[in-house]
N, C-alpha and C positions, 0 to 999 in steps of 0.2 A: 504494500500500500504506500507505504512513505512518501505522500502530497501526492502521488498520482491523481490523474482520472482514471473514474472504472473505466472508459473506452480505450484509453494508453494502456490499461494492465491488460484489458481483452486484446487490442495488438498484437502483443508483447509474444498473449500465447496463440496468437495464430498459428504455429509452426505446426501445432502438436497438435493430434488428433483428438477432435473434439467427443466428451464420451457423453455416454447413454445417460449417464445420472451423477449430479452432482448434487451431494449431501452437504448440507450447510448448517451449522449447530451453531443456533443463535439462543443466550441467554442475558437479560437483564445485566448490566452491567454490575450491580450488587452483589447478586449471584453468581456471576466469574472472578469477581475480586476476592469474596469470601472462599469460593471453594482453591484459586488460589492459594491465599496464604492459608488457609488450614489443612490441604493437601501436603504440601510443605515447611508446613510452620516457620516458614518462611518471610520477608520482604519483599513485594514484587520488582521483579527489575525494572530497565529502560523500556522493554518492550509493552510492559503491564500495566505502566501507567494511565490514571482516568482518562485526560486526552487522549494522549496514543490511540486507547481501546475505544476513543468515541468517535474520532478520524477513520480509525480501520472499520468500523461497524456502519459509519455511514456510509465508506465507499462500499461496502459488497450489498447493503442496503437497495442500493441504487443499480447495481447487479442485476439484469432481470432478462434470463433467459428460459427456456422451454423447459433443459433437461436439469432447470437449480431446482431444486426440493427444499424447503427450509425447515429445519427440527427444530422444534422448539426443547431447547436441551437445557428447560428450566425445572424441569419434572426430575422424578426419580430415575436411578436406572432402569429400572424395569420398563416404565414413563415410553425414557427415548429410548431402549429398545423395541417397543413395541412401533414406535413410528416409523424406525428405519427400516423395521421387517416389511410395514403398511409398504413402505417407498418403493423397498426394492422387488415384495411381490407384483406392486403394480406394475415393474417395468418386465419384471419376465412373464408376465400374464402379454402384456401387449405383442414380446418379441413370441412368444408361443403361439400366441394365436395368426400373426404374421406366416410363422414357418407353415402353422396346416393349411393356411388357403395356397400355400403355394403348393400343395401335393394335393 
């Protein structure tokens, strides 16, 4: 992110093959800072900082393509596990059903 625009960082990754589904695990800024420092009872670095995390949060924010999926990875684990299961069955329900009409 660092002062980019989101369309400079999409750019950037033009090279590379764009994939089927992008997970994006978005939580409350409270909620990453805490689970931060009490993950590693820890001080958050440079990169952790409120700013920082509110620059980087707006640009993927503004991020808005087909195959981004956004988690809300505010809930329990179980929570965002259950949503990435929702995400990524929907993507192989789609590709499966692709493959039978072609037979």
């Amino acid at each position: 992110a660092l002062g980019l625009d989101p369309e400079t960082i999409l750019q950037q990754n033009d090279f590379a093959p764009e994939p089927d589904l992008v997970l994006l695990f978005q939580a409350p800024l409270p909620v990453s800072i805490d689970r931060i420092t009490t993950g590693r009872g820890d001080t958050l670095n440079k990169f952790e900082q409120r700013e920082f995390l509110e620059k980087v949060a707006a640009i993927f924010a503004a991020i808005n393509r087909p195959n981004i999926c956004r988690i809300d990875a505010s809930g329990s684990i179980e929570e965002v596990h259950r949503q990435v299961i929702t995400a990524v069955a929907a993507l192989l329900s789609l590709h499966s059903t692709a493959l039978y009409s072609l037979n």
